[in-house]
ZALO-209702 format. One record per residue: residue in three letters; z, x, y of N, C-alpha, C in turn. Coordinates in Angstrom, 3 decimals, m for minus. Last residue first. Layout:
# ZALO-209702
   type       n.pz       n.px       n.py      ca.pz      ca.px      ca.py       c.pz       c.px       c.py
    ALA          Z          X          Y          Z          X          Y          Z          X          Y
...
//
This chain:
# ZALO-209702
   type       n.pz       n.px       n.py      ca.pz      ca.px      ca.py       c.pz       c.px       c.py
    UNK      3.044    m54.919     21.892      2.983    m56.200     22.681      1.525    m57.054     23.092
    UNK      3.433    m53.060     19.963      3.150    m54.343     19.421      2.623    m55.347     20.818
    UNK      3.842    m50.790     21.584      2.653    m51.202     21.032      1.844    m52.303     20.808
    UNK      6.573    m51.256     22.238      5.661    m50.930     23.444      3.994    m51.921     22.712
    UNK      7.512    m50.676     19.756      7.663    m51.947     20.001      6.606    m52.092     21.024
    UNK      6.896    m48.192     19.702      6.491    m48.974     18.578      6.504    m50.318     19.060
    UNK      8.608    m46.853     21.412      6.982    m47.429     21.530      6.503    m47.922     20.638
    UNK     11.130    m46.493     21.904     10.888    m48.198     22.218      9.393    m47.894     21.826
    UNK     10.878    m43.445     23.001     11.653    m44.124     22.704     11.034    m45.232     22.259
    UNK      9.256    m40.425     21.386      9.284    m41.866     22.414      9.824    m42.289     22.218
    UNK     10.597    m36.800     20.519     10.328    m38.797     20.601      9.982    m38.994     21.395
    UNK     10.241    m34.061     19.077      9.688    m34.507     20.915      9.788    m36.157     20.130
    UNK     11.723    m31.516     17.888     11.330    m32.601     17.601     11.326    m33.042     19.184
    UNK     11.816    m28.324     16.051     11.565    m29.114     16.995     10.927    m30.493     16.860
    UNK     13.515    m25.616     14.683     12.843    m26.826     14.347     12.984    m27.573     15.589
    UNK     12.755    m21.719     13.713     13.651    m23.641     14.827     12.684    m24.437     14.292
    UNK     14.027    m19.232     12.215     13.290    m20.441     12.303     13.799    m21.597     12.967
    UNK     13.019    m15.752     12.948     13.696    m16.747     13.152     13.424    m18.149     13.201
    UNK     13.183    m12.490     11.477     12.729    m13.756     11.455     13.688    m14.403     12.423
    UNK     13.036     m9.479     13.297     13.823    m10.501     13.221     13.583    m12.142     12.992
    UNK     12.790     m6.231     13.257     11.722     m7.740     13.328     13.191     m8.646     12.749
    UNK     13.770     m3.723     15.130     14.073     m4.249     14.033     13.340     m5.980     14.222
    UNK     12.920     m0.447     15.881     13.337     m2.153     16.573     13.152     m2.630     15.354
    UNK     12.160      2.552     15.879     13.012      1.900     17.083     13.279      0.133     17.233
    UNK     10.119      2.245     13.810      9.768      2.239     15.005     10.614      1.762     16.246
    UNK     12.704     m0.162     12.381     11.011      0.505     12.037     10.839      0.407     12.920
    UNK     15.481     m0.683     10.611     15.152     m0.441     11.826     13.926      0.209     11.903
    UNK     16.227     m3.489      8.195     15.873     m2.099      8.892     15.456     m1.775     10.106
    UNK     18.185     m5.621      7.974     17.214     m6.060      8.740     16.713     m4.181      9.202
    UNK     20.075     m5.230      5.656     19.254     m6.850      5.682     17.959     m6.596      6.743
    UNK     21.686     m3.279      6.365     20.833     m3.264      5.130     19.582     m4.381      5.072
    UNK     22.478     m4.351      8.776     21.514     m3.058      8.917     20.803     m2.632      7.516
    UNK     24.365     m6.241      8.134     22.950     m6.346      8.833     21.989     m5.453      8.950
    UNK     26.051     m4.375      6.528     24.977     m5.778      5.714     24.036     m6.091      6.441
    UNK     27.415     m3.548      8.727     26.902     m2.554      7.947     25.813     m3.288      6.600
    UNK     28.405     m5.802     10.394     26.753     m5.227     10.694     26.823     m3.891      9.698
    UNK     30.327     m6.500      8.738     28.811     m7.374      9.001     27.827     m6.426      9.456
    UNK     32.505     m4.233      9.375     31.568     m4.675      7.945     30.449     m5.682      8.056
    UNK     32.671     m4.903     11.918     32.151     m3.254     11.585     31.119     m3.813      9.956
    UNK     33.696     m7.488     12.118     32.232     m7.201     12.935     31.683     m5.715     12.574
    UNK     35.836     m6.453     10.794     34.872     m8.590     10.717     33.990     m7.307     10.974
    UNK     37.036     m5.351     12.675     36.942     m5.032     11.165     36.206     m5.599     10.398
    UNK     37.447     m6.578     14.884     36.769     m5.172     14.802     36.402     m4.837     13.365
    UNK     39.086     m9.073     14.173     37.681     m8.513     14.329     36.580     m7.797     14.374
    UNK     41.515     m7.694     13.509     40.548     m8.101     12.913     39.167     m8.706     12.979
    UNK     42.106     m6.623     15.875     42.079     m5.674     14.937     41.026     m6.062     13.767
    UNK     42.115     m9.449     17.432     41.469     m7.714     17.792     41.346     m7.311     16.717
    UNK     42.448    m12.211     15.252     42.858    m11.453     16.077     42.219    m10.183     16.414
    UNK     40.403    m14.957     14.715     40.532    m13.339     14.428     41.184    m12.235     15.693
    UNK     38.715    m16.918     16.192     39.644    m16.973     15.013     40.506    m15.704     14.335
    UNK     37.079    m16.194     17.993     38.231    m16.766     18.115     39.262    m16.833     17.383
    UNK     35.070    m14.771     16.195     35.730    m14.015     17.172     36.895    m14.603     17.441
    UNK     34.263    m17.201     14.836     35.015    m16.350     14.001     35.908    m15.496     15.035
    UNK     32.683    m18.441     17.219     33.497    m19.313     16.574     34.547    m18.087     15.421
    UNK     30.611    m16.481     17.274     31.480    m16.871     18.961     32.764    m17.441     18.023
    UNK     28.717    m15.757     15.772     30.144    m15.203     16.061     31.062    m15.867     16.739
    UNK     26.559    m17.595     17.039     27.256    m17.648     15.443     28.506    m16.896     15.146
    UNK     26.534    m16.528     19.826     26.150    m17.549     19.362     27.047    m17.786     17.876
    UNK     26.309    m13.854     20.162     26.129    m14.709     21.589     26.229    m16.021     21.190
    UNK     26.615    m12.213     18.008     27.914    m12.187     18.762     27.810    m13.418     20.104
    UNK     23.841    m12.157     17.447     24.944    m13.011     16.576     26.116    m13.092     17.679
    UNK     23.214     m9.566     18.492     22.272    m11.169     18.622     23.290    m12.531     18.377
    UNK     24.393     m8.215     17.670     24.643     m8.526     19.093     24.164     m9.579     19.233
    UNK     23.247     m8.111     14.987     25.156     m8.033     14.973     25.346     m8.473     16.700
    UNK     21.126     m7.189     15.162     21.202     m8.883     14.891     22.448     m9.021     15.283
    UNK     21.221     m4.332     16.558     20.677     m5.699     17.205     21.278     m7.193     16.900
    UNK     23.988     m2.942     15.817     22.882     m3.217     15.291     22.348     m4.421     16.339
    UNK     25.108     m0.883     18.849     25.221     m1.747     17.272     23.842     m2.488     17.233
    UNK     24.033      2.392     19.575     24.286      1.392     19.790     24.413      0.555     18.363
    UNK     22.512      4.960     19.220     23.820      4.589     20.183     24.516      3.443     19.982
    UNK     19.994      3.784     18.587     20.739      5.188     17.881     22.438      4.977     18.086
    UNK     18.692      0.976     19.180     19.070      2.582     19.409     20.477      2.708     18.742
    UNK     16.221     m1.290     18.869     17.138     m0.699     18.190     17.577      1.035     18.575
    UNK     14.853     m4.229     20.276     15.240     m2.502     20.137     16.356     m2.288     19.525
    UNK     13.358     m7.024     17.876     14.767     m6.310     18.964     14.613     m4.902     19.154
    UNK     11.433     m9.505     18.243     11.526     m7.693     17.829     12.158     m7.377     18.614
    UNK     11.015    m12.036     16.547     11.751    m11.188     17.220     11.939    m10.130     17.171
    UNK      9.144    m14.544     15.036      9.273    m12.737     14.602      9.892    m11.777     16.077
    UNK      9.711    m18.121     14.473      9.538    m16.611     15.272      9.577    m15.129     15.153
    UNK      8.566    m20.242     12.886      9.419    m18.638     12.740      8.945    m18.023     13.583
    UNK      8.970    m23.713     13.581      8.434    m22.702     14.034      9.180    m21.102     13.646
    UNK      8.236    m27.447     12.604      9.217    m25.924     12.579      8.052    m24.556     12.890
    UNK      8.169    m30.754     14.219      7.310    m29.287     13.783      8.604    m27.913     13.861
    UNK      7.128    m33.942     15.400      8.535    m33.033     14.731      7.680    m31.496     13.903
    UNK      7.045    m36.561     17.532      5.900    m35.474     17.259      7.328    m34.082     16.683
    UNK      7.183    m39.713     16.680      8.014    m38.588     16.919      7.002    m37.457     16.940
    UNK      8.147    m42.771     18.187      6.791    m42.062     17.958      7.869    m40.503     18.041
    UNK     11.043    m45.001     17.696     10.449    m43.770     18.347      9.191    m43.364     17.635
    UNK     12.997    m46.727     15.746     11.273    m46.620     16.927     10.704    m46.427     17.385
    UNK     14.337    m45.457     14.142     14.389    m46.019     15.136     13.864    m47.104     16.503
    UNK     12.568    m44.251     11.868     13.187    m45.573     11.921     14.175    m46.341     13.068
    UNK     11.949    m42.118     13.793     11.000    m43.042     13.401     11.029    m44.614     12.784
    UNK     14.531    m40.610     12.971     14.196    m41.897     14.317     12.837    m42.337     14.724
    UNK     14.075    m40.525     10.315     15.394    m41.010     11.683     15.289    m41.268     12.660
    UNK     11.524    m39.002     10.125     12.207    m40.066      9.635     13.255    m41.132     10.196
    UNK     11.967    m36.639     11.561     11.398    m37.567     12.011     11.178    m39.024     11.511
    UNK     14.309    m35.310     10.489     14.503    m35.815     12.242     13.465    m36.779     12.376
    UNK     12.845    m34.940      8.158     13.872    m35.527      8.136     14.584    m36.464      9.531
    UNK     10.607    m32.861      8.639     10.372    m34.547      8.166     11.931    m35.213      8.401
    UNK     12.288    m30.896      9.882     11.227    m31.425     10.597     11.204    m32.682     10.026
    UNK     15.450    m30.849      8.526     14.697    m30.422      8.565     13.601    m31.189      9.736
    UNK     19.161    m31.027      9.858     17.920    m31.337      8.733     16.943    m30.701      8.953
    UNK     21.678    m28.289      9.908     20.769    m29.355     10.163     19.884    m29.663      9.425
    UNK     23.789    m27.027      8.600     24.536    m28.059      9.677     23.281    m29.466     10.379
    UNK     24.399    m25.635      6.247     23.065    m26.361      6.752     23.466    m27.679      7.928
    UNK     27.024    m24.409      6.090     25.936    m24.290      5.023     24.600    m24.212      5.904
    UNK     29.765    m22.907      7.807     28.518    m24.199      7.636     27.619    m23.438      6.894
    UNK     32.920    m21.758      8.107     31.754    m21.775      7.340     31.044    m22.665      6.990
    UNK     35.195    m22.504      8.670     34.004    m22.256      9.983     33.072    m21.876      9.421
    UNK     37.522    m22.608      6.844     36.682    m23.866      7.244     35.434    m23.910      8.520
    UNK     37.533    m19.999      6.231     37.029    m20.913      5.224     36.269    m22.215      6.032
    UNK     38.979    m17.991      7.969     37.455    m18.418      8.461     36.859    m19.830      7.441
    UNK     41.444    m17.264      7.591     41.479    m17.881      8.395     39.691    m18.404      8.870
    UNK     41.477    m17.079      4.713     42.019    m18.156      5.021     41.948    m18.557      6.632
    UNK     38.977    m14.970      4.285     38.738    m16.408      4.367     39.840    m17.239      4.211
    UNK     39.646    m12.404      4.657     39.208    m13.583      5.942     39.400    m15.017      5.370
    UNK     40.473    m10.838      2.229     40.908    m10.799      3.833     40.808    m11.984      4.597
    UNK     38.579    m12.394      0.264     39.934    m12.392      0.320     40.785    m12.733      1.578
    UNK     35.410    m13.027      1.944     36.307    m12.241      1.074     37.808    m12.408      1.541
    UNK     33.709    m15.054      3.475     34.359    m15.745      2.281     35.655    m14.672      1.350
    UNK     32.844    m13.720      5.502     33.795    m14.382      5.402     34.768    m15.151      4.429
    UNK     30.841    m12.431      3.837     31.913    m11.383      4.297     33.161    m12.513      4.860
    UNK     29.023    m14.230      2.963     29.472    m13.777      1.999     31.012    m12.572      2.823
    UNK     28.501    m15.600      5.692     29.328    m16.456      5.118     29.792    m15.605      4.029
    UNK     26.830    m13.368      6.682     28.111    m13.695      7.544     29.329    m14.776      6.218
    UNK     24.742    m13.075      5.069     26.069    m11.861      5.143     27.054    m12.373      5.992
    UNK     23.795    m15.490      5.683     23.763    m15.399      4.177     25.089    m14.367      4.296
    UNK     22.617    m15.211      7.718     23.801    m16.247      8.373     24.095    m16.066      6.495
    UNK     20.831    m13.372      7.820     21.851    m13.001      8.590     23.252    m13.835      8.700
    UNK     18.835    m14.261      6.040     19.921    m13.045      5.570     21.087    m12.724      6.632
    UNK     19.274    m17.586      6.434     18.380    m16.272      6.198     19.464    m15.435      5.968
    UNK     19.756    m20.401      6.091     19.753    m19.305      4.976     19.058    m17.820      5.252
    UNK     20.331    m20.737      9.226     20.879    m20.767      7.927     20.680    m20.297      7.071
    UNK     17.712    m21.647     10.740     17.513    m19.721     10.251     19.071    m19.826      9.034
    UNK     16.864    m23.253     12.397     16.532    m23.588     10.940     16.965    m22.266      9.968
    UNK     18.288    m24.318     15.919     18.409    m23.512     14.890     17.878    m23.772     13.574
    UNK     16.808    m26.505     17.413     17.475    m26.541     16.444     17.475    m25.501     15.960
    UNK     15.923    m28.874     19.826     14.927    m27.476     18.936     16.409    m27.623     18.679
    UNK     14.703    m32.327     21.335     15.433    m31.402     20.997     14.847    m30.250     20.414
    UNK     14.148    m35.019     23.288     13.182    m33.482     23.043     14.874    m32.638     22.576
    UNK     12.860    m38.219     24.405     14.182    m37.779     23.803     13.709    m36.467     22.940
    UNK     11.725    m39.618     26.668     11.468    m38.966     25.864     12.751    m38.207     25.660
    UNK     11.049    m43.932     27.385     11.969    m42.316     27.684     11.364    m41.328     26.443
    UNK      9.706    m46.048     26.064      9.185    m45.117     26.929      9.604    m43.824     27.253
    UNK     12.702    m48.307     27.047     11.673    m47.895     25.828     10.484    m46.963     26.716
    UNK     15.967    m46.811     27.287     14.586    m47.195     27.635     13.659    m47.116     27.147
    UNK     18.212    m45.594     24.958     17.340    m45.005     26.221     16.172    m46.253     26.439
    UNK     19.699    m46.468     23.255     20.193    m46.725     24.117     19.354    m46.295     25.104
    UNK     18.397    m45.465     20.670     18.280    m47.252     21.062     18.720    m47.418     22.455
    UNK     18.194    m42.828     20.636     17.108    m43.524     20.670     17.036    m44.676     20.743
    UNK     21.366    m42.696     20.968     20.480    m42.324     22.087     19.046    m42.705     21.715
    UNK     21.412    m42.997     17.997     22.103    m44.166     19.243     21.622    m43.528     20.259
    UNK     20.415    m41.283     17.174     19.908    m42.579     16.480     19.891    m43.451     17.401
    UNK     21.868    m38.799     17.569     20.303    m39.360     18.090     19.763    m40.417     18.075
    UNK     24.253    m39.524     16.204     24.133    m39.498     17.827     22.810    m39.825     18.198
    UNK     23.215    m39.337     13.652     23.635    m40.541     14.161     24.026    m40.614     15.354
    UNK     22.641    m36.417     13.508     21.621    m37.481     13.579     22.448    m39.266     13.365
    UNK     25.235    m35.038     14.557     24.605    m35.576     15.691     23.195    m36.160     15.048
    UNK     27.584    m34.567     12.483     26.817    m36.233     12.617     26.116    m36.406     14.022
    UNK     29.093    m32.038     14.750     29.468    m32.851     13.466     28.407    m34.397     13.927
    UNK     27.470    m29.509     16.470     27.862    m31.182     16.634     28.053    m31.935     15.199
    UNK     25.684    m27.570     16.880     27.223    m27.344     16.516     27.969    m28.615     16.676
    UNK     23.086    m28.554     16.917     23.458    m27.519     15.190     25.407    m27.352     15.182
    UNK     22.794    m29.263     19.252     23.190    m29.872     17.975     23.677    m29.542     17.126
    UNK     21.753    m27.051     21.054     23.027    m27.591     20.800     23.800    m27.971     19.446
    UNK     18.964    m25.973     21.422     19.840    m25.077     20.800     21.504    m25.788     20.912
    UNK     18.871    m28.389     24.019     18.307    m27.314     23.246     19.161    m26.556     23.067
    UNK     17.852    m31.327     24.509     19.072    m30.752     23.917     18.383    m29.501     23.008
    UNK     17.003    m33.551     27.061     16.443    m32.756     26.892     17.869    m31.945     26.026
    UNK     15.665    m36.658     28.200     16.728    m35.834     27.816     16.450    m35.136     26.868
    UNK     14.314    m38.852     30.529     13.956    m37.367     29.639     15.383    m36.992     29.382
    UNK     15.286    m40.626     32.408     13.504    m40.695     31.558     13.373    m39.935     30.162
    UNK     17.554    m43.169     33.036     16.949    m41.639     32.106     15.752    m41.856     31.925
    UNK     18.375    m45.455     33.722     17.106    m44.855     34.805     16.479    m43.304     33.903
    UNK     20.171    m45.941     32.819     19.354    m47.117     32.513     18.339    m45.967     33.134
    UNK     22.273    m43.051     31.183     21.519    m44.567     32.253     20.426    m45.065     32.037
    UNK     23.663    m42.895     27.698     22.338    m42.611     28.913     22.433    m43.560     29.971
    UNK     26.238    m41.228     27.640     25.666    m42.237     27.374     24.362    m42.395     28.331
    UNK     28.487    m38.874     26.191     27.462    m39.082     26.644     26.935    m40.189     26.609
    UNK     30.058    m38.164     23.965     30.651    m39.021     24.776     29.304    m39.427     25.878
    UNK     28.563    m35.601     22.507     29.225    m36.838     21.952     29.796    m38.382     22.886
    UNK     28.327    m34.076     24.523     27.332    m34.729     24.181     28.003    m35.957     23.777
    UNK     30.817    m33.437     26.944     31.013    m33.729     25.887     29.826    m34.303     25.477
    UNK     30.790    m31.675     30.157     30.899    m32.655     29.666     30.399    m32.691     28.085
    UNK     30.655    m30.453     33.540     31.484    m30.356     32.411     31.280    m31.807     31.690
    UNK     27.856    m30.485     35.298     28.925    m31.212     35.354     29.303    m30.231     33.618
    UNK     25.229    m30.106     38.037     25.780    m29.654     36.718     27.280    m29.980     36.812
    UNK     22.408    m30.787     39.229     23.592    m31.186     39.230     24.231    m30.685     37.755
    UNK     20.070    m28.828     40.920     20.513    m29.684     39.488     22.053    m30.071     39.717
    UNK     18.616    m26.834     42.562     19.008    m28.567     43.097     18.949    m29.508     41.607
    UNK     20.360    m24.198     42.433     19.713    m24.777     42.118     19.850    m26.239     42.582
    UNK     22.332    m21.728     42.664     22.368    m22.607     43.682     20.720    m23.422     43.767
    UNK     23.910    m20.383     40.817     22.590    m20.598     40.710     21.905    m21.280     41.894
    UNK     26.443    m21.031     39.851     26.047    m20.228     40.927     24.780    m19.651     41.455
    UNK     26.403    m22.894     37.997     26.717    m23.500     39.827     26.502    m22.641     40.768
    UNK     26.391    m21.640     35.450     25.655    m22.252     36.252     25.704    m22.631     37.923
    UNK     29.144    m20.388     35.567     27.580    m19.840     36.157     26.870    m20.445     36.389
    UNK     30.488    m22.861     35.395     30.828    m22.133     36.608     29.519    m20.970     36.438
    UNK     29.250    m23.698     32.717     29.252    m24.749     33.814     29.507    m24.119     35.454
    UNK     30.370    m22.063     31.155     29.057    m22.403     31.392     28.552    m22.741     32.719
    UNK     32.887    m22.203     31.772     32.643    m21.471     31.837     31.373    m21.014     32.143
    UNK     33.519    m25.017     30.408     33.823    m24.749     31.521     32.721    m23.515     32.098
    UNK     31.155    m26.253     27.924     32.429    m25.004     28.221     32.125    m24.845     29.791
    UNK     29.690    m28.582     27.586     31.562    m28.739     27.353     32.349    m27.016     27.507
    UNK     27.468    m29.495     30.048     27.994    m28.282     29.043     29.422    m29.079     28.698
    UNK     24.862    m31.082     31.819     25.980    m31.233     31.206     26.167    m29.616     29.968
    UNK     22.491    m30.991     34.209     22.874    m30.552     33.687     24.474    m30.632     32.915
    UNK     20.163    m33.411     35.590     21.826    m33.113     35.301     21.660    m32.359     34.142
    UNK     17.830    m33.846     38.129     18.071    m33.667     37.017     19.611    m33.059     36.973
    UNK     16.004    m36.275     39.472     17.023    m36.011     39.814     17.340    m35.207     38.287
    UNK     12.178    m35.437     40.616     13.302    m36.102     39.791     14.810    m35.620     39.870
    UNK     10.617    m33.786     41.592     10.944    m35.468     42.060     12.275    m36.099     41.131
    UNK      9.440    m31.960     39.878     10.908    m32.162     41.226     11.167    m33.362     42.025
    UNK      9.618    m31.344     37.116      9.448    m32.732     37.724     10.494    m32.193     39.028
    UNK      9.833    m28.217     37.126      8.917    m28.831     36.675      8.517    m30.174     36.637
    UNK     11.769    m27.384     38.345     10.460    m27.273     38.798      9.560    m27.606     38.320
    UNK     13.912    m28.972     36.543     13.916    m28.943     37.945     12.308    m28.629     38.897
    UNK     13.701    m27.246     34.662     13.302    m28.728     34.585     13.193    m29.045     36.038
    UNK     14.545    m24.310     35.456     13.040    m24.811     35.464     12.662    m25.985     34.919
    UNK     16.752    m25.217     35.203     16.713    m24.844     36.226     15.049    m24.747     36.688
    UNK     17.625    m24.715     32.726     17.971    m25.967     33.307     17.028    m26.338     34.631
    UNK     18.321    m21.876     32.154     16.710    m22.995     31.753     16.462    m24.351     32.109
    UNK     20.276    m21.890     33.201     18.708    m20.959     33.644     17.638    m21.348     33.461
    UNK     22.235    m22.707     32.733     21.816    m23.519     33.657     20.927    m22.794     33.880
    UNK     24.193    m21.424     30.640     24.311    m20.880     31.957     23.365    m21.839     33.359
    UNK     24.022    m24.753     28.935     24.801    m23.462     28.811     24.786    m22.880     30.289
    UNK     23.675    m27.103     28.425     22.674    m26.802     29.422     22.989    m24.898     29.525
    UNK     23.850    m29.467     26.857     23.891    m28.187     26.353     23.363    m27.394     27.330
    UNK     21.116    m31.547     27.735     22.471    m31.653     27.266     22.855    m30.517     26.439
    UNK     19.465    m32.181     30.652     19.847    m31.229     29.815     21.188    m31.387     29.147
    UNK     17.596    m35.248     31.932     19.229    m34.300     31.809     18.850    m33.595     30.546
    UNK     16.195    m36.706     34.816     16.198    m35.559     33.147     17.435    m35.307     32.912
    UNK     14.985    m39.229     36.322     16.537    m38.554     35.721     15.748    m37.553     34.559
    UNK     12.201    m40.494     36.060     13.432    m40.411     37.198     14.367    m39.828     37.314
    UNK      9.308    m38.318     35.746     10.817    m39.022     35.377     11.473    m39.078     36.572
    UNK      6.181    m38.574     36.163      7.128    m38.432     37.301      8.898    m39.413     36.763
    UNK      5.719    m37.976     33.401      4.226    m37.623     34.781      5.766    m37.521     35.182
    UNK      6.001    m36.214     30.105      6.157    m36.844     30.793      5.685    m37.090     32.080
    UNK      5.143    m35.121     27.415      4.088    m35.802     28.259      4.773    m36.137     29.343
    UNK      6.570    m32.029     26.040      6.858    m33.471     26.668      6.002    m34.192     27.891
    UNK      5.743    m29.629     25.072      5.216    m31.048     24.698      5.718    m31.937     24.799
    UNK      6.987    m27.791     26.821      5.841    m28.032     26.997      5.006    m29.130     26.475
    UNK      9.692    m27.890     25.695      9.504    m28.655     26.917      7.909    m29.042     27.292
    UNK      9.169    m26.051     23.187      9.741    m27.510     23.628      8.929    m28.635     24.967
    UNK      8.653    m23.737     24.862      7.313    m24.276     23.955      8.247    m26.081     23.617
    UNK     11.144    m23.400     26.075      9.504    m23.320     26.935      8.527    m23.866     26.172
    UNK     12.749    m23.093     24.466     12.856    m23.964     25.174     11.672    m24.167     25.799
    UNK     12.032    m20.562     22.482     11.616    m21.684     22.029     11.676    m23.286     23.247
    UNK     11.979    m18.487     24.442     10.768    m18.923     24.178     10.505    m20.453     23.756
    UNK     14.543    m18.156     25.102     14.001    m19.276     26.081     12.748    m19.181     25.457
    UNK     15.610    m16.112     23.255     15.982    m17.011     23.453     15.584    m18.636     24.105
    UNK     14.121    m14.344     24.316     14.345    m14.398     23.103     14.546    m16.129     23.030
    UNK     14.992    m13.403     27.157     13.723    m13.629     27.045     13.409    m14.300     25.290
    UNK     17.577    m13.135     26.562     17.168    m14.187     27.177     15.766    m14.591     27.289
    UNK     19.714    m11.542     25.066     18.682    m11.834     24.487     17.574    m13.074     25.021
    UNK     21.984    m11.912     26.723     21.869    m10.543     25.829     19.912    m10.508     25.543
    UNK     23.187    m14.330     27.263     21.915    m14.116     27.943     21.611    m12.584     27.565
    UNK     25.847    m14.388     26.222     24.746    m15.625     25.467     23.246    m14.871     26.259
    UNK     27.181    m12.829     26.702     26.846    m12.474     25.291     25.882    m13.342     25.536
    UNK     27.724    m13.656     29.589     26.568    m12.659     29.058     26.259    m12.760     28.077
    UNK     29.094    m16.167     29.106     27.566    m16.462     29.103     26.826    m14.859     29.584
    UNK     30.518    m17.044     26.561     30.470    m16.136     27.094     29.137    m15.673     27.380
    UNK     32.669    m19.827     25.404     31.166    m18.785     25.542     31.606    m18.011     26.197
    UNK     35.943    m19.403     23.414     35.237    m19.490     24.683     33.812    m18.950     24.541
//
């Protein structure tokens, strides 16, 4: 299950990259936006103010999501629902998938088919986790992989679940989309107290944990999560009360159809 405190732990963190996303989508007056992955619906929530003419939907596949959101009493429509199964209307202008994909088996052949199935003109805007090899997702897979865990974690261990900037834009440049595709490191500076667990180890628990936590009974979790963050705290020191925290996304903004648009 999410768990949409763990997920909003770090919210100002978190929404930078959606804000610098969204900001390079040209769009004037869409008819439909939808957020796919819309999680608590916070950020959902400023698509909304930002075309209000427009009708915008929020979709999640965890229930849970989906019931904070609603309590938001925003003029979005938010529904329970499956990217994968997703199909655009004819009337989509904008669809919008942040911080999702990365947990979607073959979503650059989802994009492929949402770049033929949208209207030529629509803008199709995702960001992406790129941080995989860093040291944090490096100590998670080396502590899952020991003895103890790894019959029940082996298969929740992803390498590189995504491509890169040239790669997204390749794909659906051979689509037909105009792509504007760019990676970004962020330098996150978490507080760090005395009292408390390590930053990245909380950072993690809202997101990249979520999937092991399930898998791991109490006891063993506690035991998961004591030994990770004694690697996170080697991996990420604590200077001046807070610990810097690379982090890399990758972002990609399409047009749909404009190549063709062009030719005419």
């Amino acid at each position: 299950m999410w768990d949409p405190t763990a997920y909003l732990r770090y919210g100002d963190e978190r929404s930078r990259p959606f804000h610098d996303l969204i900001a390079r989508i040209p769009a004037d007056r869409p008819h439909v936006v939808v957020d796919l992955g819309c999680g608590p619906g916070t950020l959902t929530t400023t698509l909304a103010r930002r075309w209000p003419e427009a009708r915008v939907v929020g979709l999640d596949s965890a229930p849970e999501m989906i019931d904070r959101a609603r309590t938001l009493a925003a003029p979005v429509d938010f529904a329970v629902g499956d990217v994968t199964a997703w199909r655009p209307a004819p009337d989509v202008d904008v669809v919008v998938a942040n911080a999702v994909l990365q947990w979607v088996p073959g979503h650059r052949e989802l994009l492929t088919r949402w770049a033929h199935a949208l209207p030529a003109g629509a803008w199709l805007a995702f960001q992406v986790p790129g941080n995989f090899y860093a040291p944090s997702h490096r100590a998670l897979r080396e502590v899952a992989r020991r003895d103890r865990w790894a019959p029940a974690l082996a298969s929740l261990l992803r390498e590189a679940p995504v491509d890169d900037a040239v790669g997204y834009a390749a794909s659906l440049g051979d689509a037909g989309c105009v792509v504007d595709a760019w990676e970004t490191v962020y330098v996150h500076l978490l507080p760090a107290h005395a009292d408390a667990d390590h930053p990245v180890l909380t950072w993690m628990e809202g997101t990249a944990l979520r999937p092991v936590r399930a898998a791991l009974d109490p006891a063993g979790w506690a035991d998961f999560r004591a030994e990770l963050g004694v690697r996170l705290a080697e991996a990420y020191p604590v200077r001046h009360g807070q610990v810097h925290f690379p982090f890399r996304r990758i972002f990609v903004v399409a047009r749909t159809g404009a190549r063709a648009e062009e030719n005419l």
